[in-house]
C-alpha positions as CSV (number, residue, x, y, z in Angstrom):
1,X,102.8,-50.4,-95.5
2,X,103.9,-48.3,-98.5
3,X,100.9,-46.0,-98.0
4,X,102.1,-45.4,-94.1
5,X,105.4,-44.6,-95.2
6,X,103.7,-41.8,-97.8
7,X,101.8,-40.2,-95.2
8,X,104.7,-40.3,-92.4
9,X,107.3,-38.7,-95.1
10,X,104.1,-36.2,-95.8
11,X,103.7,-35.5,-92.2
12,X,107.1,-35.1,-91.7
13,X,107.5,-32.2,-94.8
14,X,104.9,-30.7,-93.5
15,X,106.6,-30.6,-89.8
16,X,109.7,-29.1,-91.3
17,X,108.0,-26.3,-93.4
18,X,106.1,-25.4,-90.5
19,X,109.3,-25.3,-88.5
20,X,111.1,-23.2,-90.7
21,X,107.9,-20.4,-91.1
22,X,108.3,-19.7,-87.7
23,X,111.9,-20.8,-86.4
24,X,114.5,-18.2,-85.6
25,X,114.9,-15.8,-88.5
26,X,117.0,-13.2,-86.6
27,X,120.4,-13.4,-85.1
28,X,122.2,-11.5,-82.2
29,X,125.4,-10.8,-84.3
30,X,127.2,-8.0,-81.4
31,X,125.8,-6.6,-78.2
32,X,128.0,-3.9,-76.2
33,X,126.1,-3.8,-71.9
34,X,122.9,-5.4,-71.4
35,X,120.0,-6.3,-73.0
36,X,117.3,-8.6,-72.1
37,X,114.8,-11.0,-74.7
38,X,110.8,-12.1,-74.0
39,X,110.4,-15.1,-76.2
40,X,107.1,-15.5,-77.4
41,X,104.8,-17.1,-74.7
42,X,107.0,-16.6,-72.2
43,X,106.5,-14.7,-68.8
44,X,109.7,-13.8,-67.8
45,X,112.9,-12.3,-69.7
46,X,116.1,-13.4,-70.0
47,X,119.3,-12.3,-70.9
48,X,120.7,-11.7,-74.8
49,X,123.6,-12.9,-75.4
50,X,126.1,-12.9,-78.8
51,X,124.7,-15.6,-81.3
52,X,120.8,-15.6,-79.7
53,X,118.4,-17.1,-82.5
54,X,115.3,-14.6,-82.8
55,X,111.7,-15.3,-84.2
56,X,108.8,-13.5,-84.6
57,X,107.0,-11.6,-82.0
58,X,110.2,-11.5,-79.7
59,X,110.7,-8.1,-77.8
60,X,114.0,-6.7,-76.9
61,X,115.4,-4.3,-74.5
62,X,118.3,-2.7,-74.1
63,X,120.2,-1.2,-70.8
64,X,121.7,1.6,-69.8
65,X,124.7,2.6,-72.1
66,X,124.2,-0.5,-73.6
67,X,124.0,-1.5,-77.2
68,X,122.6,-4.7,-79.6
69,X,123.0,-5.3,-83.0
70,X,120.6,-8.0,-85.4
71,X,121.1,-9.8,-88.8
72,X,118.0,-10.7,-90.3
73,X,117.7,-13.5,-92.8
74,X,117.7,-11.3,-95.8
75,X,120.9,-9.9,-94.6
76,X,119.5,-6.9,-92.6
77,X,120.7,-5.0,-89.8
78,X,119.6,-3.9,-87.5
79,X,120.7,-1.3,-84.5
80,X,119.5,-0.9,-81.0
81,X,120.4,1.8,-78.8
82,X,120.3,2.2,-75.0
83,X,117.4,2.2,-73.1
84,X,115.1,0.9,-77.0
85,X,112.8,-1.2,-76.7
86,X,111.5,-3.4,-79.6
87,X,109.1,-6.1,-80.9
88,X,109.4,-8.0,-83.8
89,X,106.3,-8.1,-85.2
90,X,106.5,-10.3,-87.9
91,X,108.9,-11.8,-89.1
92,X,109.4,-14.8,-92.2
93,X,111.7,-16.0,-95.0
94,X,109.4,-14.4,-98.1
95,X,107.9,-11.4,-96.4
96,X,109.2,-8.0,-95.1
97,X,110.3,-7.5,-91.3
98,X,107.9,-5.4,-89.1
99,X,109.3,-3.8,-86.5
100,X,107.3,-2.5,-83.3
101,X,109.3,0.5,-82.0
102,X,107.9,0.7,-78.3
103,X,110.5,3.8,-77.2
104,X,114.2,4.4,-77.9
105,X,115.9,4.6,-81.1
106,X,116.9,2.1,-84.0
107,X,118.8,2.2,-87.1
108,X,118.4,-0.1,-90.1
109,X,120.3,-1.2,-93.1
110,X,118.2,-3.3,-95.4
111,X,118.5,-4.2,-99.2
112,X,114.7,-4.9,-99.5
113,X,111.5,-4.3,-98.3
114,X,111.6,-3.2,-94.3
115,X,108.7,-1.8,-91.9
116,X,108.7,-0.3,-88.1
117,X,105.9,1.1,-87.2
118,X,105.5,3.4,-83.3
119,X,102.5,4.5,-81.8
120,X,102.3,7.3,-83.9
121,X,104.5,6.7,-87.5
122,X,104.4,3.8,-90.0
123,X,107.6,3.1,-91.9
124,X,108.0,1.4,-95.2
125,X,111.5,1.6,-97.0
126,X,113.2,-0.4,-99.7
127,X,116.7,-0.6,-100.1
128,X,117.8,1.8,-97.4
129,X,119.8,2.8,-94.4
130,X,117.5,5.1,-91.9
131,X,117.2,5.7,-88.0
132,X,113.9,5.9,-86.4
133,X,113.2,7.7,-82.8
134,X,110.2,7.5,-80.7
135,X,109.7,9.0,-77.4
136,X,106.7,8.0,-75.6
137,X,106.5,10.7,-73.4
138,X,105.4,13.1,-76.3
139,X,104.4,10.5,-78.9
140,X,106.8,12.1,-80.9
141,X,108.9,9.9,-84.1
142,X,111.9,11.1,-86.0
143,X,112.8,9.6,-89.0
144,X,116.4,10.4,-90.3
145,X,117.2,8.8,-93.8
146,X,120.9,8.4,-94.1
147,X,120.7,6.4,-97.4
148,X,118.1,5.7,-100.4
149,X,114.6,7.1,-99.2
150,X,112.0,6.2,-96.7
151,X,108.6,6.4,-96.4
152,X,107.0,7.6,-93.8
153,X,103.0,8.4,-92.7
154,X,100.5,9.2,-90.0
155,X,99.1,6.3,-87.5
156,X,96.8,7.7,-84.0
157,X,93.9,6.2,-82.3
158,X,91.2,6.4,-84.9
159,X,93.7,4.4,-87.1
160,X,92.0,1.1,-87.5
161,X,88.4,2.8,-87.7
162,X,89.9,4.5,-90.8
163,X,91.2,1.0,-91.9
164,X,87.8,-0.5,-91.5
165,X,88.4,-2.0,-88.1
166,X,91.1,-4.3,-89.8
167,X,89.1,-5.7,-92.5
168,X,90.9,-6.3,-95.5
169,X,88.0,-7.3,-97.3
170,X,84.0,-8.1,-96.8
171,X,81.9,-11.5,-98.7
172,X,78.1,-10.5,-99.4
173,X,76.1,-14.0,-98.8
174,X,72.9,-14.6,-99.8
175,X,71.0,-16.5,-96.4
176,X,67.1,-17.7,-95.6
177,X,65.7,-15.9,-92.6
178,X,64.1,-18.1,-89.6
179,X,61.1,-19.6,-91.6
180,X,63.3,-20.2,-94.8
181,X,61.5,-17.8,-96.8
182,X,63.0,-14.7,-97.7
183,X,66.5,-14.2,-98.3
184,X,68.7,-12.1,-96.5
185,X,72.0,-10.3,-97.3
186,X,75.0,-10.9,-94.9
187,X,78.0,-9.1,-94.7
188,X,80.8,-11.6,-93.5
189,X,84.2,-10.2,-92.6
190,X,87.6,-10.7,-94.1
191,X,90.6,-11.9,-92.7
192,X,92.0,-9.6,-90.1
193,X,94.9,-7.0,-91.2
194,X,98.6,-8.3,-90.6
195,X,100.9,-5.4,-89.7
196,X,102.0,-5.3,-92.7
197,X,98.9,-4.8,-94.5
198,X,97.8,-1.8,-92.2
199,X,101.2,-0.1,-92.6
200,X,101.0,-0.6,-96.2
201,X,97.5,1.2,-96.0
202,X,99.0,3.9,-94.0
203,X,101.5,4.5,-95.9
204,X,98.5,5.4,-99.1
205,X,97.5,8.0,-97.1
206,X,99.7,11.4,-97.7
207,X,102.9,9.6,-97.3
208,X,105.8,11.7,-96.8
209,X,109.1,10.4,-98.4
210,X,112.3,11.0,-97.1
211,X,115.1,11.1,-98.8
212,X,119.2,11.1,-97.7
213,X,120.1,14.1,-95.3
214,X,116.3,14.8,-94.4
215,X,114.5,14.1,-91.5
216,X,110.7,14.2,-90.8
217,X,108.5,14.0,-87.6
218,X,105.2,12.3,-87.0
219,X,103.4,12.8,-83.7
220,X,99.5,13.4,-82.1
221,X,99.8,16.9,-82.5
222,X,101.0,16.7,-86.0
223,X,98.1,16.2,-88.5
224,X,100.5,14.6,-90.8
225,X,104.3,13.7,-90.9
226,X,106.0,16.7,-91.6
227,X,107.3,17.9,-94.4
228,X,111.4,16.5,-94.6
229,X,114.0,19.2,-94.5
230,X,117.7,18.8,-94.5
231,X,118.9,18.8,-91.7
232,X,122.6,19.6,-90.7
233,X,125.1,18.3,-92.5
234,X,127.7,17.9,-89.7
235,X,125.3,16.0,-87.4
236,X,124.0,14.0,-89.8
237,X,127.5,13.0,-90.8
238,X,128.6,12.3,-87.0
239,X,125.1,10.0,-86.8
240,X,126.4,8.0,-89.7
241,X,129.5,7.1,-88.7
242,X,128.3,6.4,-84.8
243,X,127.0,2.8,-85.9
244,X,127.2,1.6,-82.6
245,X,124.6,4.2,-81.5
246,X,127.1,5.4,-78.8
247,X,126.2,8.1,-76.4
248,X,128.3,10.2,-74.2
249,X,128.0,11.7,-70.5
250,X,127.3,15.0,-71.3
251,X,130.6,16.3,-69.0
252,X,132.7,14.4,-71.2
253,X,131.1,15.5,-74.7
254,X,133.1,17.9,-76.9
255,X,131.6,20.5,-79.2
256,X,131.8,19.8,-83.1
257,X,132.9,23.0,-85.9
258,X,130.0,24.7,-87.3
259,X,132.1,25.1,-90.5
260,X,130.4,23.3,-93.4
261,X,132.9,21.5,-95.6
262,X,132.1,20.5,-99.2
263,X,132.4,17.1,-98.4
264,X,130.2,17.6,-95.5
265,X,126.9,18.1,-98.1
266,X,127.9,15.4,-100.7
267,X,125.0,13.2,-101.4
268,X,122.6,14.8,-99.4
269,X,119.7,15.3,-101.4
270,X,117.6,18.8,-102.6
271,X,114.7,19.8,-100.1
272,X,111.2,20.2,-102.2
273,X,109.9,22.4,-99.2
274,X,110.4,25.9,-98.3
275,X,114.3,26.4,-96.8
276,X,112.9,29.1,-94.3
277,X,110.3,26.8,-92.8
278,X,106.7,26.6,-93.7
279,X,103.1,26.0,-91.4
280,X,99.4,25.9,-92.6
281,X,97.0,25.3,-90.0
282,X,94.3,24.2,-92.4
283,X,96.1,21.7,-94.2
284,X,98.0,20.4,-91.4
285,X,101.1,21.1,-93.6
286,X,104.6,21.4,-91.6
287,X,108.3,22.3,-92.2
288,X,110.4,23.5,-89.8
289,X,113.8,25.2,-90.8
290,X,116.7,23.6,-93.1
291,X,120.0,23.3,-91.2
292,X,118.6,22.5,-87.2
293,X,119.6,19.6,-84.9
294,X,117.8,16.4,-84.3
295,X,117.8,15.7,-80.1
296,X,118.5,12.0,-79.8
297,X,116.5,11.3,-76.8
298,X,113.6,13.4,-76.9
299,X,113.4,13.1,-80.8
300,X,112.6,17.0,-81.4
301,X,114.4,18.8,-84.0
302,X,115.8,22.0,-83.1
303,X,115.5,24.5,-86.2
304,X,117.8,27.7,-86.9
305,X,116.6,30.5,-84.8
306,X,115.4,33.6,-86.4
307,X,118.7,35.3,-86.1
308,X,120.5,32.6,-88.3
309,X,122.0,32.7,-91.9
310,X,121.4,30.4,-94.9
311,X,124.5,29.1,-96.5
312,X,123.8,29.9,-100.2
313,X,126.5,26.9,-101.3
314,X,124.9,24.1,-99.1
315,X,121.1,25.4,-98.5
316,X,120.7,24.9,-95.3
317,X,120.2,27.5,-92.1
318,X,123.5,28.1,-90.0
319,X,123.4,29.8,-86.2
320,X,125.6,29.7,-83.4
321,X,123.1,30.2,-80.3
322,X,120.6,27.1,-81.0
323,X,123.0,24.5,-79.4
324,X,125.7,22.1,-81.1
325,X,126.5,18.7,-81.6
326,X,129.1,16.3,-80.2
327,X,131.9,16.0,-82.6
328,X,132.3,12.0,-81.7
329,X,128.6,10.6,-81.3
330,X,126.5,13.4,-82.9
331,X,124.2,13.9,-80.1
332,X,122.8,17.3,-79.3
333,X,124.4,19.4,-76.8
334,X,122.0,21.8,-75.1
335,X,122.6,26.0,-75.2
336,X,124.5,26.6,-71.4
337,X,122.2,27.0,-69.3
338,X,119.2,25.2,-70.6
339,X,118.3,21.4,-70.8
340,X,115.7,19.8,-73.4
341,X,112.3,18.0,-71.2
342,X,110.4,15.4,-73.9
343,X,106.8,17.3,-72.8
344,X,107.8,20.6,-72.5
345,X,110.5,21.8,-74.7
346,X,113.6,23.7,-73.3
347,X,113.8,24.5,-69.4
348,X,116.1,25.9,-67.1
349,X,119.0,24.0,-65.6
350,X,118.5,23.1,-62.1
351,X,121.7,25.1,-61.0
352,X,121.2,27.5,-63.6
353,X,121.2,30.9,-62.7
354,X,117.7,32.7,-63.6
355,X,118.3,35.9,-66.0
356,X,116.6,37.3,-68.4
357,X,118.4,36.6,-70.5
358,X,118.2,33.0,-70.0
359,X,114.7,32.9,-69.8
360,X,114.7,35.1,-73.4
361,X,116.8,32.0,-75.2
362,X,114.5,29.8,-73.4
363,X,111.6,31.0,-75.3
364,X,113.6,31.2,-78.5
365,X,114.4,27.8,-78.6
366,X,111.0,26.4,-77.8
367,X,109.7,28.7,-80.8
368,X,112.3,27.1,-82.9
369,X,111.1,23.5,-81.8
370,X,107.8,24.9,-82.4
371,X,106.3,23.2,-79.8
372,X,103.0,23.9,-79.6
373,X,102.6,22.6,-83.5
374,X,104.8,19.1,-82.8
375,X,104.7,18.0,-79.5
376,X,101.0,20.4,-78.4
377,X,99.5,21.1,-75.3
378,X,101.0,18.0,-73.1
379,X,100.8,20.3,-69.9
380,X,97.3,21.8,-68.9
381,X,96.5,25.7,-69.6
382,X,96.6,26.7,-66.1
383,X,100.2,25.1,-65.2
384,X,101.4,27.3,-68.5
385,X,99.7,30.7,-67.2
386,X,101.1,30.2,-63.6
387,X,104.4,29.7,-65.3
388,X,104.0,32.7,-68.4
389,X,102.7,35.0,-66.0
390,X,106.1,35.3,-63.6
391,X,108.0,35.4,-66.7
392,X,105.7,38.1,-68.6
393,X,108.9,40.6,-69.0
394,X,111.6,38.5,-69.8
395,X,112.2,40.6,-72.8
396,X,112.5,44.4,-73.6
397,X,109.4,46.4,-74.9
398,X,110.1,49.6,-76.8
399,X,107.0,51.2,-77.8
400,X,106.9,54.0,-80.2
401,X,103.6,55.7,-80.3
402,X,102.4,58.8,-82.8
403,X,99.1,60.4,-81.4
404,X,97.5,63.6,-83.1
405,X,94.0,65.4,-82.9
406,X,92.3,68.7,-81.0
407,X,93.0,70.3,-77.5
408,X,90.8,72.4,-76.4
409,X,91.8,74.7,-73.4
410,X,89.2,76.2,-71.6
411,X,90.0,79.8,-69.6
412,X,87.1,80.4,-67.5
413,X,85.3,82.4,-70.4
414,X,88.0,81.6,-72.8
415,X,88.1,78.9,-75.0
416,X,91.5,78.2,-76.8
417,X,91.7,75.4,-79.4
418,X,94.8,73.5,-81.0
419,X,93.4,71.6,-84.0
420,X,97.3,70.2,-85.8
421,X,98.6,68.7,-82.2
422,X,100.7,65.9,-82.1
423,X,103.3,63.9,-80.2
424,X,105.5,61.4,-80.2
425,X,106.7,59.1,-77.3
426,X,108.7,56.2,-76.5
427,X,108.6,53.9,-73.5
428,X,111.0,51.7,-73.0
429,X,110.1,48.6,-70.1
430,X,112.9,46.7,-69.2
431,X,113.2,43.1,-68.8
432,X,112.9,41.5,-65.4
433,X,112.3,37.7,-64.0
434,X,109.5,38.2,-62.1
435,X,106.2,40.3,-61.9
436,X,107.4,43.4,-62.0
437,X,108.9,45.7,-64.8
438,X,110.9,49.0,-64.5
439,X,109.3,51.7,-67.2
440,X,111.6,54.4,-68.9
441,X,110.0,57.0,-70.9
442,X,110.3,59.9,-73.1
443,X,108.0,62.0,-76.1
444,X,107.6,65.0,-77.3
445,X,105.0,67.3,-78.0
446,X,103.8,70.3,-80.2
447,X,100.5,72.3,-79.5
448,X,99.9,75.2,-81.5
449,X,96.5,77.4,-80.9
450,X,94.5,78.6,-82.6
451,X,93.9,82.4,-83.4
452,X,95.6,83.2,-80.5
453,X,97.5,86.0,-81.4
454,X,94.2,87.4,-83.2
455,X,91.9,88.0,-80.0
456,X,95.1,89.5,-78.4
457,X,96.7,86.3,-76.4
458,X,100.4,85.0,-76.4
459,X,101.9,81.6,-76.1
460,X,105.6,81.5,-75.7
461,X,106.8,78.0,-77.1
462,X,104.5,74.9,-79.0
463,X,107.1,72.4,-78.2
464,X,106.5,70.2,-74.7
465,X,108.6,67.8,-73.3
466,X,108.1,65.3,-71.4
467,X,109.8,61.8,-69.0
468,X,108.5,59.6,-67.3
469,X,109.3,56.4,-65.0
470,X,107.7,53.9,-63.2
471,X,106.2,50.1,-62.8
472,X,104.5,47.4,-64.1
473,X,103.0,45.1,-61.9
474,X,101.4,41.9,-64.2
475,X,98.7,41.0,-62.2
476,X,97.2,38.4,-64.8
477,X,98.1,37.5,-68.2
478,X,96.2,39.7,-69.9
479,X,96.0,42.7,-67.0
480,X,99.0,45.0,-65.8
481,X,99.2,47.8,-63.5
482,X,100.8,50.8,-63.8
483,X,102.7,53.5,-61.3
484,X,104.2,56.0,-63.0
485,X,105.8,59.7,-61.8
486,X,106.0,62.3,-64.9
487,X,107.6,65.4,-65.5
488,X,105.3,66.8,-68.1
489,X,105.4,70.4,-69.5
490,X,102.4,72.2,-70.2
491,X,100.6,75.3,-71.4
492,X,99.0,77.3,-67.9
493,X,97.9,81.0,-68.6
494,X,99.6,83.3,-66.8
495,X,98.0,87.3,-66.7
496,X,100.0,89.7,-68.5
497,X,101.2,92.7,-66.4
498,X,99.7,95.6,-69.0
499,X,96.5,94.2,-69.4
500,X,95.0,91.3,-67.0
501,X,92.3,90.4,-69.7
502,X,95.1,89.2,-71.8
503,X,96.8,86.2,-71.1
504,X,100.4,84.8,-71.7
505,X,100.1,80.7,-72.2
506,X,103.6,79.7,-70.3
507,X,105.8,76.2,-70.4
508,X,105.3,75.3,-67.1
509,X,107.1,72.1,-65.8
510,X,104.5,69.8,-63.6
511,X,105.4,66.7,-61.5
512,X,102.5,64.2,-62.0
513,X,101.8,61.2,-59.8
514,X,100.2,58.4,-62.3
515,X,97.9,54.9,-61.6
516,X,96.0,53.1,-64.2
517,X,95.7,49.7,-65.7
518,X,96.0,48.1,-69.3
519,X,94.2,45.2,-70.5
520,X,94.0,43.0,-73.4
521,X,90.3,42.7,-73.7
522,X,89.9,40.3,-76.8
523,X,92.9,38.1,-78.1
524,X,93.0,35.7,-80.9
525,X,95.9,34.8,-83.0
526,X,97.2,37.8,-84.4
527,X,94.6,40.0,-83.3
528,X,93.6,41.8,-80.0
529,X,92.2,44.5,-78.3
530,X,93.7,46.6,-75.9
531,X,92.5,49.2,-73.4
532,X,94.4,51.6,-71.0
533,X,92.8,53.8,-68.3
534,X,94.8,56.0,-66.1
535,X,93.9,59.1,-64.1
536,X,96.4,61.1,-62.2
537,X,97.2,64.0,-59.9
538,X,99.5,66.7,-60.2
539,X,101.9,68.2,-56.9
540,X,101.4,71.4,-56.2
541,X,103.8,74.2,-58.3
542,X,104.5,78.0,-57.8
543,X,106.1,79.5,-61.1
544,X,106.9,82.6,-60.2
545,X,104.2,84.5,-58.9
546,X,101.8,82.0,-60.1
547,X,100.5,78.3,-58.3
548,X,99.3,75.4,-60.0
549,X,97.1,73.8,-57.6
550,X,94.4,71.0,-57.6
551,X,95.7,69.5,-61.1
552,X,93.9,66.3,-61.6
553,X,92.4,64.1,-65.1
554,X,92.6,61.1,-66.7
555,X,93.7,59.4,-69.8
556,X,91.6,57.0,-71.9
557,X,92.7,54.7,-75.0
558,X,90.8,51.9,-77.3
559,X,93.4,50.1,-79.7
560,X,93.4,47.2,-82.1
561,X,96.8,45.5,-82.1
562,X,98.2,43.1,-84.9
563,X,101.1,40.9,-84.5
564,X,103.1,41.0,-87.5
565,X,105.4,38.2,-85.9
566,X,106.8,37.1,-82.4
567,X,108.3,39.8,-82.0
568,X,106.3,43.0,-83.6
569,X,103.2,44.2,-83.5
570,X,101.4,47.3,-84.8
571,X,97.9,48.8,-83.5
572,X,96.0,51.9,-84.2
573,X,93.6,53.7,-82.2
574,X,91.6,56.4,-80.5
575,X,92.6,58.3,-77.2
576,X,91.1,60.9,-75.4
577,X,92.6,63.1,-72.2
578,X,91.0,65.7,-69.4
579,X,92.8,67.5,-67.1
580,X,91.8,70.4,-64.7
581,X,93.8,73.1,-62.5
582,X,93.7,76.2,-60.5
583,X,95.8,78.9,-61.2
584,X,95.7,82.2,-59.1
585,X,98.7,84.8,-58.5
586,X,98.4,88.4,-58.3
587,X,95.0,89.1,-59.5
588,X,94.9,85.8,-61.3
589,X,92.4,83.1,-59.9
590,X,91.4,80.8,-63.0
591,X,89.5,77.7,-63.1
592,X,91.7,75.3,-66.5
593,X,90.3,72.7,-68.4
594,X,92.1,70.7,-70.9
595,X,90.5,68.2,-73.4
596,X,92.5,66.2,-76.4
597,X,90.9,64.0,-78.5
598,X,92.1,61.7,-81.5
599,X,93.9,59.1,-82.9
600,X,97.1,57.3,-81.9
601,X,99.6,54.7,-83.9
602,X,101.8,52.1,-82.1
603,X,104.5,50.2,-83.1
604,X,105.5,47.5,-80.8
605,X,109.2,45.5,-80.5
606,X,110.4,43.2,-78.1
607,X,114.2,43.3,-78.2
């Protein structure tokens, strides 16, 4: 009887320590809407409601403008805001939490050990108070520390090959084949990985730590978390005090200052990486910007545009034309105009009105999300190229273009040759929102021949003059066509009245009619090669008792073309230009043919 007893008091232990591993460890302390719970093994979810006992592999989700808030065992808390959706992973009384962040956003005060891991980000902190976002529409998590540090790395598909296909360890065995003979090695495999375990492993390979006032990024474009900058001080503050996670209609939302106070920066910890932003392709190494936004929803961060200014007290980036926050939630308010898509950085409002302009900011701000490196490719090439190609001239082009070399001009049996010309030009093509693109331009020319006065021959100026305007017509990405009409002074020979052997080289004025094309041939990332062919006709003249008839020629240039940034670019190349025309008056019947060869410089701007 005494020996029943033993094993009934044994069996009972045993019942309540197996109780207590995996009883409710979690507790529904507040909850603001709706939010529903799916207990483990069951197939339908139920409500949450204030003083719900959670346990382990639980999932949670939240509703519209709604809100819930968790105490763990240990005393942690944790935040989930609308529309989040959670598991939690595992859960017990001597281990660390592990959180599964399916989509939303979460913040988490804990005084010990604490894990949430997303589809693309493991987590690991101690002692800390942080907010995680994941958006799985672009795969995309934020981390924002707001206290002590975090730890954050790296997780895609190919994680648990890397991990050994979650074997935490392999036994060798020594076995006897079929006949009992010879002995054979066999590998037999360890106990499976817990979460834990893997995010522990993760978070061994180039971890990126966090510290209070930075932010970091992990997504499947990234190679690895980026790098964490300090992000701005006023938004970061605003997050902090919105524990509740609260959120606004964005009608009712009210812009916060811009003004960095002292108090502001206080705490916020020094930023290891460069302040102006940093990128190497080979390494996979990433910073965006100090100073930029963090979108709540989509999870991007929005760095200072180009045009912005460091605050030399509180090192971080400063400009007005990247968007603002919400002075009572924190949230990220949106430039007028444009709205921020989770795949495909800024866009236009529905409403909005397209203008160049708009579409201009447009591609600022995705180059200061820098999208392609964060979030990549989610739409396909030939959706981007439909899209790029109506918007080709949604900036202004000034091109400013030196050219020098030898004209020859040939007189019937005279040969005349200019070997110091040069000119300079600008062409100006303003912006437009569709295919098309009004051209302005203007250069100016001197041509200086040779020996002329020596075999008896007189020119009257060496300085030419010339304007031109027209359209471009983008017929593909990389090929544009081009109508131009010219007013273009030249040199014509004109038969002097003493002696008609000698001639008089004259300004003349001549109203050309131009079509060609330019194409960039080759492209890579900062180089390319462009090509330009035009020929063109000229409108019959009389000056005085001369006519300029049957002008016709062509123009031909081969350029290189490096992109010093976004916005400049420099190329240097070879050009060469015919032209032929009849010129009779008088006694004067000539046959003209010019030829200029050499080499040209360009320097590029889009304004």
């Amino acid at each position: 009887m005494k020996y029943l007893l033993t094993i009934s008091l044994l069996l009972l232990f045993i019942t309540q320590l197996s109780f207590a591993a995996t009883g409710p460890l979690a507790t529904v302390v507040k909850i603001k809407g709706s939010a529903t719970k799916l207990l483990p093994g069951a197939t339908q979810a139920t409500l949450v409601s204030e003083g719900d006992q959670l346990s382990a592999d639980t999932s949670l989700l939240t509703g519209t403008k709604s809100f819930i808030q968790i105490k763990f065992l240990d005393n942690a808390n944790l935040s989930m805001a609308a529309d989040s959706k959670i598991v939690l992973s595992e859960m017990s009384n001597d281990a660390p939490v592990v959180i599964s962040l399916l989509k939303g956003r979460i913040r988490v005060e804990a005084s010990r050990q604490f894990y949430v891991r997303t589809r693309t980000a493991a987590i690991g902190v101690r002692a800390s108070e942080f907010q995680v976002i994941y958006n799985p529409d672009n795969h995309l998590t934020s981390l924002l520390t707001y206290k002590g540090e975090a730890s954050i790395g790296k997780i895609d598909e190919t994680t648990h090959q890397r991990l050994e296909l979650q074997i935490s360890e392999k036994t060798t065995v020594i076995t006897r084949d079929a006949d009992n003979r010879a002995p054979v090695l066999t590998t037999i495999a360890g106990a499976e990985l817990t979460q834990k375990e893997e995010i522990n492993r993760v978070l061994t390979i180039n971890p990126v730590v966090v510290l209070s006032g930075q932010v970091s990024m992990s997504s499947g474009a990234l190679k690895r978390p980026s790098l964490p900058v300090r992000m701005s001080p006023l938004q970061m503050l605003t997050l902090f005090r919105n524990r509740e996670l609260n959120e606004k209609n964005i009608l009712n939302t009210r812009a916060g200052t811009l003004v960095i106070s002292e108090k502001a920066t206080a705490g916020f910890a020094a930023q290891k990486a460069p302040l102006e932003g940093y990128y190497n392709p080979k390494t996979g190494e990433f910073a965006p910007r100090a100073g930029g936004w963090v979108d709540q929803t989509s999870g991007i961060y929005i760095a200072p545009n180009e045009s912005s200014t460091l605050n030399d007290l509180h090192f971080v980036y400063v400009s007005d034309s990247n968007g603002s926050y919400d002075a009572d939630t924190g949230q990220y308010l949106f430039p007028q105009g444009l709205t921020l898509d989770s795949k495909h950085g800024f866009i236009l409002e529905k409403n909005a009105e397209v203008k160049p302009e708009l579409l201009a900011l447009r591609e600022d701000m995705n180059r200061s999300i820098s999208k392609d490196i964060v979030i990549g490719n989610i739409e396909d090439d030939m959706a981007r190229a439909r899209r790029s190609l109506s918007e080709k001239f949604i900036r202004n082009h000034l091109s400013i273009t030196l050219s020098g070399g030898s004209e020859k001009l040939k007189l019937d049996s005279y040969d005349f040759e200019s070997s110091d010309s040069f000119k300079v030009s600008a062409l100006w093509e303003l912006n437009s929102t569709n295919r098309f693109s009004p051209l302005l331009g203007l250069s100016y020319a001197s041509t200086g021949y040779d020996d002329l006065k020596n075999k008896g021959h007189g020119q009257d100026s060496k300085s030419l003059i010339s304007m031109q305007a027209g359209l471009k017509y983008a017929l593909t990405n990389r090929l544009d066509l081009v109508l131009k009409a010219s007013l273009d002074q030249a040199h014509h020979a004109s038969e002097t009245s003493a002696n008609p052997a000698v001639y008089q080289l004259k300004r003349i004025v001549m109203t050309n009619l131009n079509l060609g094309a330019s194409y960039e041939i080759i492209r890579s990332n900062r180089w390319s090669l462009m090509g330009e062919a035009f020929g063109h006709i000229g409108l019959r003249k009389r000056f005085n008792n001369l006519v300029l008839s049957e002008v016709s020629g062509f123009d031909l240039k081969l350029m290189p073309v490096y992109a010093i940034d976004d916005r400049k670019s420099v190329g240097i190349g070879l050009y060469t230009q015919y032209e032929s025309s009849k010129v009779t008056g008088g006694a004067t019947a000539l046959e003209e043919k010019r030829t200029q060869t050499g080499l040209l410089a360009s320097m590029n701007f889009e304004l």
